[in-house]
Backbone as XML, in Angstrom:
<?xml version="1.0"?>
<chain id="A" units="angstrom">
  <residue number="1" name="UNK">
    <atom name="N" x="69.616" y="75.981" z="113.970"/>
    <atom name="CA" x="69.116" y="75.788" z="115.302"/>
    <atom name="C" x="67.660" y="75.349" z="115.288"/>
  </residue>
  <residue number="2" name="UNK">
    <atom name="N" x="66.999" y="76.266" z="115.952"/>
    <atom name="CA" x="65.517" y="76.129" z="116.322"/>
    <atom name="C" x="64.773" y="76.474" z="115.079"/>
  </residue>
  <residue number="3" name="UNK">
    <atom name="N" x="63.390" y="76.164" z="114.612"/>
    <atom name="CA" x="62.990" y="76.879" z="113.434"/>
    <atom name="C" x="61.985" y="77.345" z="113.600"/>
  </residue>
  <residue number="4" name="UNK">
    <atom name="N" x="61.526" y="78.210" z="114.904"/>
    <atom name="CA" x="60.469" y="78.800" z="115.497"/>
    <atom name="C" x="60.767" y="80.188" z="115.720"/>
  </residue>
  <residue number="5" name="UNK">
    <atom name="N" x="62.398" y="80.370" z="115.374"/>
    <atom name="CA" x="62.714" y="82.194" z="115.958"/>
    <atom name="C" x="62.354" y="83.135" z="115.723"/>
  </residue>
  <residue number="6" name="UNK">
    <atom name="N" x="61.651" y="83.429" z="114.095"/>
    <atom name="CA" x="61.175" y="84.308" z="113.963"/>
    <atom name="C" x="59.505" y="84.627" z="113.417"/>
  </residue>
  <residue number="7" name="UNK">
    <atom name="N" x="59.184" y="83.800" z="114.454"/>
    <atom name="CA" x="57.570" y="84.041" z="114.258"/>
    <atom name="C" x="56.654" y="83.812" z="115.438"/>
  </residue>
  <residue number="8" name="UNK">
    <atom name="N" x="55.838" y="84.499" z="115.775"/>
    <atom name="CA" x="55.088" y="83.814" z="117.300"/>
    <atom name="C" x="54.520" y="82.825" z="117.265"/>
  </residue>
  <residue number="9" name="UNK">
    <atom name="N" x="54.459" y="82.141" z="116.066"/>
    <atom name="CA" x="53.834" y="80.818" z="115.704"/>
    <atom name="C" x="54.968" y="80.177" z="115.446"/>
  </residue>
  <residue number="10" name="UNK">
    <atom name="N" x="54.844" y="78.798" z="115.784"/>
    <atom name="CA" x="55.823" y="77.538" z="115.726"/>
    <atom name="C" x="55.784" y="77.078" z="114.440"/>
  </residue>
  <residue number="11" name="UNK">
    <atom name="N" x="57.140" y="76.664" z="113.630"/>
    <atom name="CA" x="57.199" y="76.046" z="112.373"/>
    <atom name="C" x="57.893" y="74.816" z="112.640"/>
  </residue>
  <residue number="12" name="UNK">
    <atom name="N" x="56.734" y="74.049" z="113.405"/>
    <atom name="CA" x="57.728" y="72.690" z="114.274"/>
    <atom name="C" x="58.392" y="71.898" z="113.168"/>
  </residue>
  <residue number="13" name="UNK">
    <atom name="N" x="59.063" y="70.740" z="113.998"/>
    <atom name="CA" x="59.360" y="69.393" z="113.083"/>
    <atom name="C" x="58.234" y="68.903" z="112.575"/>
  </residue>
  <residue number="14" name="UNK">
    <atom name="N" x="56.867" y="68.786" z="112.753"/>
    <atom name="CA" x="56.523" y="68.274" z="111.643"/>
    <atom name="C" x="56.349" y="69.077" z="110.430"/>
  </residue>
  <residue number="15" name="UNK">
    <atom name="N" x="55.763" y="70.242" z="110.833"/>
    <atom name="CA" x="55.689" y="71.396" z="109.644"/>
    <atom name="C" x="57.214" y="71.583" z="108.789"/>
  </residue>
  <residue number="16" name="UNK">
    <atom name="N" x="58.191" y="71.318" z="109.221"/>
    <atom name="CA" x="59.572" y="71.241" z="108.437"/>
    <atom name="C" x="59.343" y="69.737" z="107.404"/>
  </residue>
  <residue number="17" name="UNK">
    <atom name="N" x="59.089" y="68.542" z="107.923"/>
    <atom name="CA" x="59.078" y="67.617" z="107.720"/>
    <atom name="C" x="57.895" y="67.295" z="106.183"/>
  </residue>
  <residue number="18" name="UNK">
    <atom name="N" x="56.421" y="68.263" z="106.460"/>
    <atom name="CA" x="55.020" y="68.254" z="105.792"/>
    <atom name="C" x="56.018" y="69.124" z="104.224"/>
  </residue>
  <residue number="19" name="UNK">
    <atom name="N" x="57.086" y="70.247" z="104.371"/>
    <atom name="CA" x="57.994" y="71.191" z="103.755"/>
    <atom name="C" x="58.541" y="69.853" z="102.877"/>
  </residue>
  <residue number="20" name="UNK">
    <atom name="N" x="59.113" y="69.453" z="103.360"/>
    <atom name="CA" x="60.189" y="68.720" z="102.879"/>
    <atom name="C" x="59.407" y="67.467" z="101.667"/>
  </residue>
  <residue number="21" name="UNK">
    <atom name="N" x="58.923" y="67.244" z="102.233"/>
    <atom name="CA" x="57.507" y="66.211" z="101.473"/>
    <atom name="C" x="57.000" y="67.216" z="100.562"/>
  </residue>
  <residue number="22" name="UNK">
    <atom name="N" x="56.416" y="67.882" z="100.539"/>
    <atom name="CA" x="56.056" y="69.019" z="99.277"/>
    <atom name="C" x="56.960" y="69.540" z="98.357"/>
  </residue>
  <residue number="23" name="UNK">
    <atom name="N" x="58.269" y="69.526" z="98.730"/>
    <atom name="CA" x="59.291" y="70.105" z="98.085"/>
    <atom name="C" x="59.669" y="68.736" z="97.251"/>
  </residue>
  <residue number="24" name="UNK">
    <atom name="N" x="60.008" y="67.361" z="97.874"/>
    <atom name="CA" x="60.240" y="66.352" z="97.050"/>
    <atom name="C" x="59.353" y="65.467" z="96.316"/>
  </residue>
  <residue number="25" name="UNK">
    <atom name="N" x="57.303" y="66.376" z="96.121"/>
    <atom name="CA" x="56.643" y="66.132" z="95.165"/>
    <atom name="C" x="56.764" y="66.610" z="94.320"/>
  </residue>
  <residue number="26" name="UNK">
    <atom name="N" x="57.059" y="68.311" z="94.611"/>
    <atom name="CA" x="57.492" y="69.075" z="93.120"/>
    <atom name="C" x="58.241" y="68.718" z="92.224"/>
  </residue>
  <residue number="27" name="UNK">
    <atom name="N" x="59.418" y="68.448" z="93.276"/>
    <atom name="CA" x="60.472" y="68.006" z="92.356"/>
    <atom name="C" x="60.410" y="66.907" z="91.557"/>
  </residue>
  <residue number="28" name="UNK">
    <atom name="N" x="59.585" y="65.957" z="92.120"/>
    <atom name="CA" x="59.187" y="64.192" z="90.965"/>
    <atom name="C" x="58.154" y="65.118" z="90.049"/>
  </residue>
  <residue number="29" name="UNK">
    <atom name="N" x="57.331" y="66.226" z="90.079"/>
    <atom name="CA" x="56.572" y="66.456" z="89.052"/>
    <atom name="C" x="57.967" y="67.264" z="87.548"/>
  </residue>
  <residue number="30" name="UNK">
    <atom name="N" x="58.894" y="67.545" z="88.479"/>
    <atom name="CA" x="59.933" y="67.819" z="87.061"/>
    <atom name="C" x="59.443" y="69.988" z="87.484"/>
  </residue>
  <residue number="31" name="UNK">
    <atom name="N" x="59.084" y="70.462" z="88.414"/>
    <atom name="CA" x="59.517" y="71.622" z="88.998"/>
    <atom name="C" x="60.344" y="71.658" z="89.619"/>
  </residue>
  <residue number="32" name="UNK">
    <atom name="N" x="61.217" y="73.035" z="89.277"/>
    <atom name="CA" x="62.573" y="73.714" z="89.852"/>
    <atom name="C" x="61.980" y="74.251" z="91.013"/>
  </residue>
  <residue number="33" name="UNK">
    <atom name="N" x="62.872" y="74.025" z="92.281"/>
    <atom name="CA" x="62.213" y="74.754" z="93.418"/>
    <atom name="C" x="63.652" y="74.776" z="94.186"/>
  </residue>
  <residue number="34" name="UNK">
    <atom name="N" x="63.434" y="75.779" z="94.835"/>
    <atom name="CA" x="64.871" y="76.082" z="95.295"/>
    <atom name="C" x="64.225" y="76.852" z="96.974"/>
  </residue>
  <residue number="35" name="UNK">
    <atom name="N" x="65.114" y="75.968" z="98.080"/>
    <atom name="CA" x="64.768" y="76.618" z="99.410"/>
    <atom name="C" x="66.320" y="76.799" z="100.574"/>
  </residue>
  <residue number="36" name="UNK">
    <atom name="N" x="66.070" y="77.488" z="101.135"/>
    <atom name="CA" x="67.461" y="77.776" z="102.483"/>
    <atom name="C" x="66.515" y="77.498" z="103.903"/>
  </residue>
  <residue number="37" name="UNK">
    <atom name="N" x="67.389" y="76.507" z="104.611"/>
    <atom name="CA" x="66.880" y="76.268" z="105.868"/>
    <atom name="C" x="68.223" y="76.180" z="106.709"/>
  </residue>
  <residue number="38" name="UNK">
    <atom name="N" x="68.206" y="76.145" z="108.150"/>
    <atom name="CA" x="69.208" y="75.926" z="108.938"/>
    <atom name="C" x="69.890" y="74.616" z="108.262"/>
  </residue>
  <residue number="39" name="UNK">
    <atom name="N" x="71.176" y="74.760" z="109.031"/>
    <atom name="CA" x="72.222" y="73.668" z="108.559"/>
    <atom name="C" x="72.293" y="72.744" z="110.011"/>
  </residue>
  <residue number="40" name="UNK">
    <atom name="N" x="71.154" y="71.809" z="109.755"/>
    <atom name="CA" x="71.347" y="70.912" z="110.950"/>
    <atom name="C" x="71.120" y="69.316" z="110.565"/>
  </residue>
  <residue number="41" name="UNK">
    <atom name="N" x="71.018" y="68.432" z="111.376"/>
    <atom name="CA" x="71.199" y="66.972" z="111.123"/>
    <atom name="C" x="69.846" y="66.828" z="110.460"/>
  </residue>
  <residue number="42" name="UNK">
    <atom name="N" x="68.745" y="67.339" z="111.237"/>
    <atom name="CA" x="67.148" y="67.155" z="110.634"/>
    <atom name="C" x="67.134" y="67.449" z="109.291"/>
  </residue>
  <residue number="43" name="UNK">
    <atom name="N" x="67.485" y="68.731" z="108.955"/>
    <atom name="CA" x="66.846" y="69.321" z="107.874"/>
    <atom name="C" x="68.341" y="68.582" z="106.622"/>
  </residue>
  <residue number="44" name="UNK">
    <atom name="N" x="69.382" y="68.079" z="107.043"/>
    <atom name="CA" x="70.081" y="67.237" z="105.916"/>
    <atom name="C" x="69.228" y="66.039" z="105.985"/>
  </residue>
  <residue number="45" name="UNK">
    <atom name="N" x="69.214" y="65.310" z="106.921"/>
    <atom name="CA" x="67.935" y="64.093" z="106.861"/>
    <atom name="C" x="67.057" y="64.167" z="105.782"/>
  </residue>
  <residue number="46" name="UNK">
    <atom name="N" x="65.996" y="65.291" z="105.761"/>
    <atom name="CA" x="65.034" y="65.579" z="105.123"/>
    <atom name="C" x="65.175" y="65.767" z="103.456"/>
  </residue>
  <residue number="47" name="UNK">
    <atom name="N" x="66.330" y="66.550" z="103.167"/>
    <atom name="CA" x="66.862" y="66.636" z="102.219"/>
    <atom name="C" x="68.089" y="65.825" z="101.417"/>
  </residue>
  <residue number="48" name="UNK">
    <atom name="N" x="68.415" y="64.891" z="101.852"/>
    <atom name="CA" x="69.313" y="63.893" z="101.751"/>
    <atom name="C" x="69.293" y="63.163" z="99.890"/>
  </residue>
  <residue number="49" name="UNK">
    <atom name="N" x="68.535" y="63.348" z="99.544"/>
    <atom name="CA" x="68.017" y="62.399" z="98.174"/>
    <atom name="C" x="68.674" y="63.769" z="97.379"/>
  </residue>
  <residue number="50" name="UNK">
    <atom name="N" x="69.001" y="65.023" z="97.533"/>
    <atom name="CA" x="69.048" y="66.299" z="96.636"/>
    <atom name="C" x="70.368" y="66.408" z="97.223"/>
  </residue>
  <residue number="51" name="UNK">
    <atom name="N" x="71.259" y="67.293" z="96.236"/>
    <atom name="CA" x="72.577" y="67.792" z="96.601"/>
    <atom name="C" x="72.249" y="69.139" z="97.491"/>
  </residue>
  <residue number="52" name="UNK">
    <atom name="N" x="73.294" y="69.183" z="98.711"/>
    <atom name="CA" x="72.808" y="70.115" z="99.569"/>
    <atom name="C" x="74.016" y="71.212" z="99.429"/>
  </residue>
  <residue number="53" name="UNK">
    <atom name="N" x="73.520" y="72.365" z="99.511"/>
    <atom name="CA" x="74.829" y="73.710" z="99.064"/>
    <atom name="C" x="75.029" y="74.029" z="100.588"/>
  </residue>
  <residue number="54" name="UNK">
    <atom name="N" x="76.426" y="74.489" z="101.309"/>
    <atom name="CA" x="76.346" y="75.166" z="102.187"/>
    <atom name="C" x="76.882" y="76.345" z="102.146"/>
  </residue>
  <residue number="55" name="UNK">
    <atom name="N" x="76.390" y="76.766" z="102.562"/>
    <atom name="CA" x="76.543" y="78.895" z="102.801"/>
    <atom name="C" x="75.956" y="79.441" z="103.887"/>
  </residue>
  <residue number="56" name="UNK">
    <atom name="N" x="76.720" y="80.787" z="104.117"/>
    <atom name="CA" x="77.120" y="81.111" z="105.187"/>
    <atom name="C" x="75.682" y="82.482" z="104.969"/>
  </residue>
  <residue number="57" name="UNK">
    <atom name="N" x="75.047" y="82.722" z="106.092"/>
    <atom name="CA" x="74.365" y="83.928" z="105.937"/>
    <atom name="C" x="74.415" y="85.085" z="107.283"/>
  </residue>
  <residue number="58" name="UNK">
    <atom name="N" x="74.780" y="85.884" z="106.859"/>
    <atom name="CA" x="74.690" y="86.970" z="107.677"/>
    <atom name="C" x="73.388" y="87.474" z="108.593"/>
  </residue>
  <residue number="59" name="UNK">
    <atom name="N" x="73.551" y="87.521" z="110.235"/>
    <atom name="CA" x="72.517" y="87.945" z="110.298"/>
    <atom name="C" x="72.841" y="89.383" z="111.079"/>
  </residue>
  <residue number="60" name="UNK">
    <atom name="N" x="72.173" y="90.420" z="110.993"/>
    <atom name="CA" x="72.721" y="91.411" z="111.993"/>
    <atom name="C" x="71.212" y="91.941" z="112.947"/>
  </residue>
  <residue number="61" name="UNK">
    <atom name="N" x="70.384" y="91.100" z="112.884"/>
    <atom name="CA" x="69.323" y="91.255" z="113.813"/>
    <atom name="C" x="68.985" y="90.094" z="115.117"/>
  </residue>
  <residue number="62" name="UNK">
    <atom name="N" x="69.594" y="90.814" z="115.835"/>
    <atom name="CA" x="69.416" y="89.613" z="117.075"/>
    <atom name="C" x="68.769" y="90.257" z="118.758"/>
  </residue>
  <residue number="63" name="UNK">
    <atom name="N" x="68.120" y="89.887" z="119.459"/>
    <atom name="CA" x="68.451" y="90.705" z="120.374"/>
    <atom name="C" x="69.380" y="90.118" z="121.130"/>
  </residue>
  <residue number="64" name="UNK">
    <atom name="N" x="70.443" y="89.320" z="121.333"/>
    <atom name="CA" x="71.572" y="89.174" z="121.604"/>
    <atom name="C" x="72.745" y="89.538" z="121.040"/>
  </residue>
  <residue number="65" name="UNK">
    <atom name="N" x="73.350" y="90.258" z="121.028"/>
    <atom name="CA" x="74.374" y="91.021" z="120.251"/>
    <atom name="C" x="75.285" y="89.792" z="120.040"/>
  </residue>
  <residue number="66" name="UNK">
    <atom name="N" x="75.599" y="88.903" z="120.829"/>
    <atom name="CA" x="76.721" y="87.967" z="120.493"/>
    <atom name="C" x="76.607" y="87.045" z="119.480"/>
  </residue>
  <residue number="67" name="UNK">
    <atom name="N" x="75.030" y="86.663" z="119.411"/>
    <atom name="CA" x="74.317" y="85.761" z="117.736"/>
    <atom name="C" x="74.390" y="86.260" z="116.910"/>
  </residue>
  <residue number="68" name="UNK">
    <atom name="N" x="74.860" y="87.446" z="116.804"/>
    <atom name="CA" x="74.823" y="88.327" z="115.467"/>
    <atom name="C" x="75.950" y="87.977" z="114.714"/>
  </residue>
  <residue number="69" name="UNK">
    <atom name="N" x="75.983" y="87.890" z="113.142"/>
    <atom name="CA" x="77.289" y="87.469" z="112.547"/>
    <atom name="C" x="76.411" y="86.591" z="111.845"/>
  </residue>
  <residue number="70" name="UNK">
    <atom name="N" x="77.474" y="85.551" z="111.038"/>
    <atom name="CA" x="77.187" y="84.492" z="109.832"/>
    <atom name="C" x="76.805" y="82.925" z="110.547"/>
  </residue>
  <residue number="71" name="UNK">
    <atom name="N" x="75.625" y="82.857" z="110.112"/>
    <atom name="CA" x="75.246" y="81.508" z="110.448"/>
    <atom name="C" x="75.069" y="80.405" z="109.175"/>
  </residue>
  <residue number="72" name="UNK">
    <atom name="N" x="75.334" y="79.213" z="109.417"/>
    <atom name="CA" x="75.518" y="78.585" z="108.264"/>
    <atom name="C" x="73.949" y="77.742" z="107.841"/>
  </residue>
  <residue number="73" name="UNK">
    <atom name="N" x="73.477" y="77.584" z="107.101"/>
    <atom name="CA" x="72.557" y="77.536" z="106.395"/>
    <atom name="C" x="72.960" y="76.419" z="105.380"/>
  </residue>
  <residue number="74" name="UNK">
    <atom name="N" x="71.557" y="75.835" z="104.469"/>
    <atom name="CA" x="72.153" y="75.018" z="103.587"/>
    <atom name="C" x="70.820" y="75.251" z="102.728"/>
  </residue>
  <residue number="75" name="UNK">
    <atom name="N" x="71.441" y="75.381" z="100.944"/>
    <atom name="CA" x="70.242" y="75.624" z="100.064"/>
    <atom name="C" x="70.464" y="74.415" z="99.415"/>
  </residue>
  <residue number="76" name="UNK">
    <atom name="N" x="69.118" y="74.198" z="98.868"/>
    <atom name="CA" x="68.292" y="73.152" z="98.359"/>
    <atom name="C" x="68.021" y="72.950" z="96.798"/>
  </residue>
  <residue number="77" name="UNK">
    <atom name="N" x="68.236" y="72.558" z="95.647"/>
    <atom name="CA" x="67.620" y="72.910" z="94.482"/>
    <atom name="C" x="67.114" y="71.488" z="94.358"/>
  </residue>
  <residue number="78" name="UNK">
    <atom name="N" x="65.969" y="71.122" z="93.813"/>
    <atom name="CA" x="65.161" y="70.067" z="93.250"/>
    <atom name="C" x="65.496" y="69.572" z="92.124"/>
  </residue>
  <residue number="79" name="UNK">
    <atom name="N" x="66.173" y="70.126" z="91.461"/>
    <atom name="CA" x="66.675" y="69.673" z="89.473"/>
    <atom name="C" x="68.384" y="69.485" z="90.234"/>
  </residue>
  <residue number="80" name="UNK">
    <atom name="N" x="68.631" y="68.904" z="91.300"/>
    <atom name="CA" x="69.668" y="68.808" z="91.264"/>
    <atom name="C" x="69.641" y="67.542" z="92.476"/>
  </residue>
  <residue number="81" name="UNK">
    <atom name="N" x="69.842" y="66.713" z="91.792"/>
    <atom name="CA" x="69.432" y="65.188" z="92.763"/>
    <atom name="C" x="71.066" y="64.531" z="92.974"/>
  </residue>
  <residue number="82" name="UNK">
    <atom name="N" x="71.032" y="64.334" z="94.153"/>
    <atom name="CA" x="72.487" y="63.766" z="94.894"/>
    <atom name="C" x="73.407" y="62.245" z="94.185"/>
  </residue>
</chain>
């Protein structure tokens, strides 16, 4: 979904975007880096050049009782190019 939910500070699209760019310098320097972000069109965009894992994560903290349960997510590894 959103990637601002759990902080009173915003981790906008560009700050996802500034992420994503840092993560695919490491990785041309030949560092292993491994990250989990929501499973949405942006953040496959961003990550598109790397093989993307999907998995399911549990959440049981919501203050909506009905969001609670497994949300799908997608992890990232850098030594593992698409």
């Amino acid at each position: 979904g959103t990637f601002d939910q759990y902080s009173s500070t915003r981790f906008d699209l560009d700050q996802q975007a500034r992420l994503a760019e840092l993560f695919q310098q490491l990785g041309a320097r030949g560092l292993r880096c491994m990250l989990s972000n929501s499973d949405n069109e942006f953040t496959r965009e961003q990550y598109a050049s790397f093989k993307i894992h999907e998995v399911t994560a549990p959440r049981s903290i919501n203050s909506r009782a009905h969001s609670r349960g497994h949300v799908k997510e997608v992890v990232v590894c850098s030594w593992i190019a698409r």
